[in-house]
N, C-alpha and C positions, 0 to 999 in steps of 0.2 A: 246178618249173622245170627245163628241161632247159639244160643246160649244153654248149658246145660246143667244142674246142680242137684248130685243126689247125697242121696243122706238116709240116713235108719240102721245101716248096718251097725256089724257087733257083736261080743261075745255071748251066747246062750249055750245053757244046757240041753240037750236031747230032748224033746217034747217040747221045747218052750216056743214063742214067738217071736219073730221081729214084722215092725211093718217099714217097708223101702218107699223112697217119695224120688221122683226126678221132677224137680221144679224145670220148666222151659224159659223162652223166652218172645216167640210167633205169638201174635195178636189173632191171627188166622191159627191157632192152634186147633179148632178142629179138625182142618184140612188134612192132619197130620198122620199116617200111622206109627204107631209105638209101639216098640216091644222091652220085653227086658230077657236078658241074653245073662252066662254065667260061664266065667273060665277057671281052671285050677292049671299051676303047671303038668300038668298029666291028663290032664283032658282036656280036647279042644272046646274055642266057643260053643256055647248050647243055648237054644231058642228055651227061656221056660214059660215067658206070656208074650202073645201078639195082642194087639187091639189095633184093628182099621177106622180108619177115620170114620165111616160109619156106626162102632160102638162094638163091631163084633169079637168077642175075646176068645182065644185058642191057646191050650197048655199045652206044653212039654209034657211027655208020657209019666215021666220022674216025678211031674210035681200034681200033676193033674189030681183033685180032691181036697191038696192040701194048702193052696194057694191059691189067692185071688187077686187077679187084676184090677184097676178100677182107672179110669180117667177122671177129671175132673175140668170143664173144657171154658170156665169163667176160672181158676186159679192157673189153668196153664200148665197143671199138674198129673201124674201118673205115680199111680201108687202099687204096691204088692205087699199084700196082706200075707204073710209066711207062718203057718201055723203046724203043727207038731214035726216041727224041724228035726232032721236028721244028721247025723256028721257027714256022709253023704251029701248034705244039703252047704257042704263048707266051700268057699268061693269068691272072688270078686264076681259081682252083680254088675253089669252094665245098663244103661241106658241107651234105647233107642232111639230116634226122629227121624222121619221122612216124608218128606211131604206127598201130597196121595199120588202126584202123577208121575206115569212112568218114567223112569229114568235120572230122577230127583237127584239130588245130591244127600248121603247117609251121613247122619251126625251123631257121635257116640260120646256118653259121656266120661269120665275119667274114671267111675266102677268106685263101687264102696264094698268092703272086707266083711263078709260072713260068716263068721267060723261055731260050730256047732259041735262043744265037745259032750264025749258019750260017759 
């Protein structure tokens, strides 16, 4: 069973930062790819970082500049670095895991609360 536990979110103003962590639980955690995904009631899920198990990181057009993916594959952890946040950027943040081979089973984690006022 994979296990999942994120944390960082929070309230900020317009420009400020948060950083998001999804701690895991796979000892084979590199295998893994990971993204981090974001919903509002009024817009569906949205992809904003992918990371493949071999390290490569792809943004959402939205955040792309302003955000940074990072893994970390000895803590087990993935993290998003959110830098001159936007209220546009207001949102449960999801975590993703999948392990690399086709057809895997997707594990998401329960989303932590971003809201960004202006």
């Amino acid at each position: 069973q994979v296990h999942i536990v994120e944390s960082g979110g929070g309230l900020v103003h317009s420009g400020g930062s948060l950083r998001l962590s999804c701690e895991t639980s796979p000892l084979d955690f590199n295998y893994y790819n990971l993204a981090w995904y974001r919903q509002t009631p009024v817009h569906e899920r949205e992809l904003v970082a992918h990371i493949n198990s071999g390290g490569q990181i792809d943004y959402g057009a939205d955040v792309w500049g302003r955000f940074t993916a990072s893994r970390d594959n000895v803590a087990n952890t993935m993290y998003l670095q959110m830098d001159r946040l936007k209220p546009e950027d207001s949102a449960v943040y999801y975590c993703y895991v999948r392990y690399f081979r086709e057809g895997s089973e997707v594990y998401w984690g329960q989303g932590t609360q971003v809201t960004v006022s202006s």
